[in-house]
N, C-alpha and C positions, 0 to 999 in steps of 0.2 A: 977225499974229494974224488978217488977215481970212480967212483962207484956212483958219484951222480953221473960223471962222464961216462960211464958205460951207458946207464938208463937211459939220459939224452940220444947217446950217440945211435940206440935202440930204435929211439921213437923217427930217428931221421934216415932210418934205410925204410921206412914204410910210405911210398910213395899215391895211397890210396885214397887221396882228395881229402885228407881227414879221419879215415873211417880205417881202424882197427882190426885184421883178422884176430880169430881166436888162439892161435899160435902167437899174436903181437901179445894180447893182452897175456897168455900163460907166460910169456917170456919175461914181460915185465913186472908181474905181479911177484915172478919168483926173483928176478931183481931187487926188487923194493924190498920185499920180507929180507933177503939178504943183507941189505942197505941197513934197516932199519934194527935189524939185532945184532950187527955192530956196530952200529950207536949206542957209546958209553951213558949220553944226556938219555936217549930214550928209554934206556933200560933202567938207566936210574932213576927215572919217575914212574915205573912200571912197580918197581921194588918199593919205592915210598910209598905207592899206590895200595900195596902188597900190604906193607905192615898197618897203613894205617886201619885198612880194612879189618887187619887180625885183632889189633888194639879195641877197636869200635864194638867188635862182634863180643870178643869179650870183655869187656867193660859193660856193655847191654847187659848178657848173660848174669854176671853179678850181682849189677844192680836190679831185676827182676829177681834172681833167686832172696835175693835179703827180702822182696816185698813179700814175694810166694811164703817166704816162711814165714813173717809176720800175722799172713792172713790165715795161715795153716793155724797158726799161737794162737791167735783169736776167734777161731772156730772151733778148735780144741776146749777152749776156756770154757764156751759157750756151752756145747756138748755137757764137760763135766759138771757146771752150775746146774745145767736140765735133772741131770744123771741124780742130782746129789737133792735136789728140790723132789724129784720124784721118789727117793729113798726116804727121804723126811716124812713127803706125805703119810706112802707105803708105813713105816712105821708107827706115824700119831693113829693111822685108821685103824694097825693091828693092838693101840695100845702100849707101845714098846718105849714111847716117848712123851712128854707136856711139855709144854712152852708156856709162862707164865705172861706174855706179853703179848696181845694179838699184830703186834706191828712185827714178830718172830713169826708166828704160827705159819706154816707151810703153806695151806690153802688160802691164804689171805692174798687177792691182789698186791695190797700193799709189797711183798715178797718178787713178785713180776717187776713192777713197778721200779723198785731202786736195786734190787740184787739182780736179777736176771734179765740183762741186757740181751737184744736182739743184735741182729748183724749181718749186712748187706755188704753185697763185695762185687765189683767187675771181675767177672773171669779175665784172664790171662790167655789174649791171643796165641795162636801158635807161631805166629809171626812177630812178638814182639818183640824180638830181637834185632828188629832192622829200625827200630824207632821207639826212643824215649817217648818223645813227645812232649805233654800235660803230667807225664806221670811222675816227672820230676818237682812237679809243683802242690799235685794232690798223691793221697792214698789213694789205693785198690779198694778199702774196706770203710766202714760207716759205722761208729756205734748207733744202735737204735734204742733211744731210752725214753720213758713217757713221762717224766718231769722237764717242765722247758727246757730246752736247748736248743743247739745248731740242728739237732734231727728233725723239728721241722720247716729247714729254712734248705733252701739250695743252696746258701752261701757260695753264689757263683759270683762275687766283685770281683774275683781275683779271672773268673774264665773268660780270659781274654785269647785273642790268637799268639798262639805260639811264635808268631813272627816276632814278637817282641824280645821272645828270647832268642839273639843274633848267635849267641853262645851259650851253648846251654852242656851236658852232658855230650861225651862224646858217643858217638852210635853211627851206624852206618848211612843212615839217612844224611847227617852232618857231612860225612866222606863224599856221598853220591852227589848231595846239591851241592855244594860250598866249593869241595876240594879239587873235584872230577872235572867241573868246567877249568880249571884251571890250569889240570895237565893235557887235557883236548886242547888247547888255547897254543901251551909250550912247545907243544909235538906241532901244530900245524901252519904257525902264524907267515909263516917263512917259506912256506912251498915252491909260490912262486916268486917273489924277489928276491931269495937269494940265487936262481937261478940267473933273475938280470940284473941284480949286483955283480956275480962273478963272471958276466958276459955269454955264458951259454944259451940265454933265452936267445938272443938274433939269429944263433945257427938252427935255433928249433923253428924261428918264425920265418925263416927265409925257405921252409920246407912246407909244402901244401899239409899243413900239420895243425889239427884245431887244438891250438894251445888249452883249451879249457877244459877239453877232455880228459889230458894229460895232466892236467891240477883235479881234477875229481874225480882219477883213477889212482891218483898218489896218495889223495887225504880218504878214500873211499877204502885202500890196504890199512890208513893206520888206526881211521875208524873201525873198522870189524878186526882187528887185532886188538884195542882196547878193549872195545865189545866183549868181543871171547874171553878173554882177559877176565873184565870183570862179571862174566857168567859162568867161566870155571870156579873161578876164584869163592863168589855169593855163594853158587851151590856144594861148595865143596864144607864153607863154614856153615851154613843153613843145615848140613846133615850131621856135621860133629855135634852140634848143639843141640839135638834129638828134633827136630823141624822134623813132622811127617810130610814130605814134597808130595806122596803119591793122593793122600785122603786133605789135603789143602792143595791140590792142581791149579782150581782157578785161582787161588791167590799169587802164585807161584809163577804164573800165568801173566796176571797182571804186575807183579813185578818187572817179570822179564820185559814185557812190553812197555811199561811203563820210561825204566833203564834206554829202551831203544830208543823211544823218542826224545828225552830227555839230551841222549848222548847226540843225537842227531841234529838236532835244534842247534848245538851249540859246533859243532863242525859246518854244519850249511853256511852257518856264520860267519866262521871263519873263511871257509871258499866267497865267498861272497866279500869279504874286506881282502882277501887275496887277488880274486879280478879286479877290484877297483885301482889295481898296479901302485900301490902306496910301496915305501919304502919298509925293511927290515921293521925298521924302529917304531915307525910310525902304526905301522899294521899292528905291532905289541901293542903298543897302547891304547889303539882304536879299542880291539878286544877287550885288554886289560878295564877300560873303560865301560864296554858293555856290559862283563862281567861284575862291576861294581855296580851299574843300572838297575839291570835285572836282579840280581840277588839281595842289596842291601839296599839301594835308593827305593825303588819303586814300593816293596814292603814294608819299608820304613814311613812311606808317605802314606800309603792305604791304611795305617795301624792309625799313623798321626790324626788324617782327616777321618777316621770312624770315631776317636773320639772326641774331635770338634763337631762332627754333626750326630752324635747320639749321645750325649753328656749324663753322664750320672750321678745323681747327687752322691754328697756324702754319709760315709756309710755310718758318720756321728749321727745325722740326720732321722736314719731311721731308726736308729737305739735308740734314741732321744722318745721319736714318736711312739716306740714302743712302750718305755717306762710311761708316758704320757696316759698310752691306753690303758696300762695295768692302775694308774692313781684314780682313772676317772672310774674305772671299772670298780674298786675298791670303796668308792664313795656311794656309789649306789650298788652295793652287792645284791641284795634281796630281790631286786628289780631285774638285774643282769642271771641269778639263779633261775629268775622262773620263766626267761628266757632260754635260758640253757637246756631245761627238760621238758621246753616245749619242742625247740629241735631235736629232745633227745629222749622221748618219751618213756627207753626202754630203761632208761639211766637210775627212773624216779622208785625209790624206795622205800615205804612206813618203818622203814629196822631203826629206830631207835637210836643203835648202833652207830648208822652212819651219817645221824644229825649231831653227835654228842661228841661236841671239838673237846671236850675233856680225854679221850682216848685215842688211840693213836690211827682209827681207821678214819671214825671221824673229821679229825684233822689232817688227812694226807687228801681224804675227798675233797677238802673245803682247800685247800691248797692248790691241789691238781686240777680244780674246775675253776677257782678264777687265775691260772694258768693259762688255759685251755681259753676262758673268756676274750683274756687279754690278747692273746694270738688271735682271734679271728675280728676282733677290731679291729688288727695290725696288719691284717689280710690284705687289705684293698693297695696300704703304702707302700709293702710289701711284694703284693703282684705288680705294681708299677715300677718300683725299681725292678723286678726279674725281666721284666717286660723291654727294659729298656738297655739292659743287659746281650737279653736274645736279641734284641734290635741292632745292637753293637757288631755282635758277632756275626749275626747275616748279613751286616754291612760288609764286611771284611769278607766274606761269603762270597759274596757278587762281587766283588773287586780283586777277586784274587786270580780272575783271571787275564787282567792284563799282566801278568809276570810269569813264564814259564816254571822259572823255579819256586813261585808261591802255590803251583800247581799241583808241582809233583811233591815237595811237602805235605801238601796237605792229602796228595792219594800214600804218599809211604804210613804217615800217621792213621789213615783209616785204616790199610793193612795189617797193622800192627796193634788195633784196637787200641790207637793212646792219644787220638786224638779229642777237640773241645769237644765235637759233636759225643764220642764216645763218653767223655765225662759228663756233660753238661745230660745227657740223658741219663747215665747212670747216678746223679744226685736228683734228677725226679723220679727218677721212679725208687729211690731210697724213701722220698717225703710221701710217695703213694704209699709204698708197705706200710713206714712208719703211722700213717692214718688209718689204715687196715686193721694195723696190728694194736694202737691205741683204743679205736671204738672195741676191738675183741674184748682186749683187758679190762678199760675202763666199764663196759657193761656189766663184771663179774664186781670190778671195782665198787662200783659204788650206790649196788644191790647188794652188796654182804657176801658174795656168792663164794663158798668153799669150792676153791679148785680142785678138781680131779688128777688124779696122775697120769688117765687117757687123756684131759685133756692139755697137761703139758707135753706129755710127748706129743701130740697132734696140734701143736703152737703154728699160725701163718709162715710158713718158709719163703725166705725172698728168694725170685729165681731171674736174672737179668734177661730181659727181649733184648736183640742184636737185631733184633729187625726192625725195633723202633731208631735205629740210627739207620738215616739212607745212607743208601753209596752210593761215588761220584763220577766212579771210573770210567761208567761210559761217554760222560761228559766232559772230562777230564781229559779223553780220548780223541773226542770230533775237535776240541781246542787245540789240543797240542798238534796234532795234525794239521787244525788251519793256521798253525805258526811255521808249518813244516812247507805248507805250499806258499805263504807269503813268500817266505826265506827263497825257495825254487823259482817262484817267477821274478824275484830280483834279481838272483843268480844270471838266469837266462837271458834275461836281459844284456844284461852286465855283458855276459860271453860273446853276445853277438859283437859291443863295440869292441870289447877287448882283444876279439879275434880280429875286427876292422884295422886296428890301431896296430898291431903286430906285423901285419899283412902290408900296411901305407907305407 
């Protein structure tokens, strides 16, 4: 306690209407740092603060190294299939080999087709480290195969926002929004009542002394000591973990700034339920209470009404309708074929070969085309679920900004390239290759066409745009800001009664 009564006793030899020289403010600033780092409670939420960060940063780290090597395994694989299909060729052309079966033979489509799978993958931010995200619900990587499958669906039922998951993977992000309001909260709640619980406010307000300035010179030391705190702290982990800081600036950047306002938002807060002269107790839980608002009600409520007002069928629904279009397709084949090579005119072949379902090219043609049929009947039910999907998620889009911390979630997750936008772009443009890379094949497919060894090594390479996901940070930015001046013009308000009522 002496050490509030020094500060106090500080601010009451300044007899200057209110108004602080720079010699008041250094005296007291060096005060409070004093104060505050022999506080056993403040340094021990400093140190919790400490590990959690260390636990979070590695834990991330980890679980990104197991995806990286996953996608490293499966790009390897890919590589060697190429590697080992291009030896086959090279040998059946020099003679060195026969294959008695053309569903074997090298050059055969068919061999693309079921052996040699493609593979599309999201790079791996350099910032993923500060956020899971989606990426604990999806892979990084995409088999790409051209007998039906999930390759060409977006199989986005599940890309929902990540608000849903309240708990998910520990990661930094989780520390920053969830945990960090709530040692800001611990450190501050009490500034000013326990000064007029323990009777020293009347000796400060019986002094031409603007009480308000003296609460947001006290919470303004322990905000920029947290601050610093957690931007030694981030950068210091950000570079153990090989984070290039200097060639990713503006990420780095917008982190920093991101963190500021973030951290600001929720002390202005706090000064603002401190003027409103509430008691020790009651100030906790005021807070406590916003803190459950903002973080968990409010997000909780924008997930709930996105999908009462964007509803999606079920996803029996469209497997249903699909098997549906593969029997109707199946009944009238001949009709739905001459169809097909009219869209597809380059497709149509006299080879004998690949009418004669007795063989095995024959039959993977007459397989993979009313496949290929059934899918684009399915198209329409299909784009209307995806549609309603993206509808979903933009909902949650525009509504995430009434929540400070739905805000800055959703900027650490873009940082971090792990967020829905991130994925939910990276499985269309998987379903674009994978069409790219189908019409290449199936053209060779089912014209008989002997593949070349140039042209599998010269196979469509998927390569992810990052520019097809916008970013949001400068939006992000003018928001949290105008949460920053709401907060300030309540404050001020506030101060002027609160300094009335001090003064009466």
């Amino acid at each position: 306690m002496g050490w509030f009564k020094l500060s106090a006793s500080h601010f009451l030899q300044s007899k200057n209407q209110g108004n602080l020289s720079v010699k008041d403010i250094r005296n007291t600033v060096r005060l409070e740092l004093i104060q505050l780092y022999r506080n056993k409670a403040f340094l021990g939420l400093l140190f919790v603060l400490l590990v959690l960060m260390i636990l979070a940063a590695w834990n991330t780290h980890q679980y990104f190294l197991i995806k990286k090597t996953e996608v490293t395994t499966q790009l390897n694989l890919v590589t060697e299939n190429d590697l080992r299909l291009v030896s086959e060729i090279d040998s059946l052309n020099n003679e060195l080999a026969t294959y008695e079966s053309s569903y074997t033979l090298p050059t055969s489509g068919v061999r693309l087709t079921y052996n040699n799978h493609r593979l599309t993958w999201l790079p791996f931010s350099p910032f993923s480290i500060i956020a899971i995200g989606q990426g604990d619900l999806y892979s990084n990587y995409k088999k790409i195969v051209l007998y039906f499958n999930s390759s060409y669906e977006m199989n986005s039922e599940e890309l929902v926002s990540p608000l849903e998951q309240l708990f998910g993977q520990l990661d930094l992000a989780f520390v920053w929004i969830y945990l960090l309001p709530l040692i800001i909260l611990l450190t501050s709640f009490n500034v000013l009542s326990l000064e007029r619980e323990t009777g020293r406010l009347k000796l400060i307000a019986s002094q031409p002394i603007m009480v308000w300035r003296w609460v947001l010179l006290k919470l303004s030391i322990r905000f920029l000591s947290i601050f610093v705190f957690i931007i030694v702290i981030s950068t210091f982990l950000l570079l153990a973990f090989d984070v290039d800081l200097v060639d990713n600036f503006n990420v780095f950047l917008q982190l920093l700034v991101t963190l500021l306002l973030y951290s600001a938002f929720w002390f202005l807060l706090s000064f603002l339920i401190n003027l409103a002269g509430f008691s020790s107790g009651k100030s906790l839980i005021i807070l406590a209470s916003g803190w459950v608002f903002f973080v968990f009600l409010l997000p909780s409520t924008v997930n709930l009404l996105a999908k009462e007002m964007n509803a999606i069928p079920s996803r029996l629904e469209i497997i249903n309708h699909h098997q549906a279009m593969y029997n109707e397709m199946e009944n009238n084949l001949e009709v739905e074929l001459d169809q097909l090579y009219e869209r597809h005119p380059d497709w149509q072949s006299d080879d004998p070969v690949t009418m004669d379902l007795s063989n095995s090219t024959g039959w993977n043609i007459n397989y993979l085309a009313k496949q290929y049929i059934a899918q684009i009947k399915h198209q329409t039910v299909a784009g209307d679920y995806e549609h309603q999907v993206e509808s979903r998620n933009n909902w949650i889009e525009v509504f995430r900004v009434i929540s400070p911390s739905m805000i800055v979630q959703s900027a650490f997750s873009d940082m971090a390239g792990t967020s829905g936008k991130h994925y939910r772009s990276f499985l269309k443009q998987s379903q674009e290759y994978a069409h790219e890379y189908r019409q290449f094949v199936f053209k060779g497919l089912f014209t008989n066409h002997s593949f070349t060894s140039g042209e599998i090594r010269n196979l469509p390479i998927f390569e992810f745009d990052f520019r097809r996901v916008p970013g949001t940070f400068k939006q992000d930015f003018v928001i949290m800001l105008a949460y920053l001046m709401v907060l300030l013009i309540l404050c001020f308000t506030l101060s002027k009664r609160t300094h009335k009522t001090l003064n009466n």
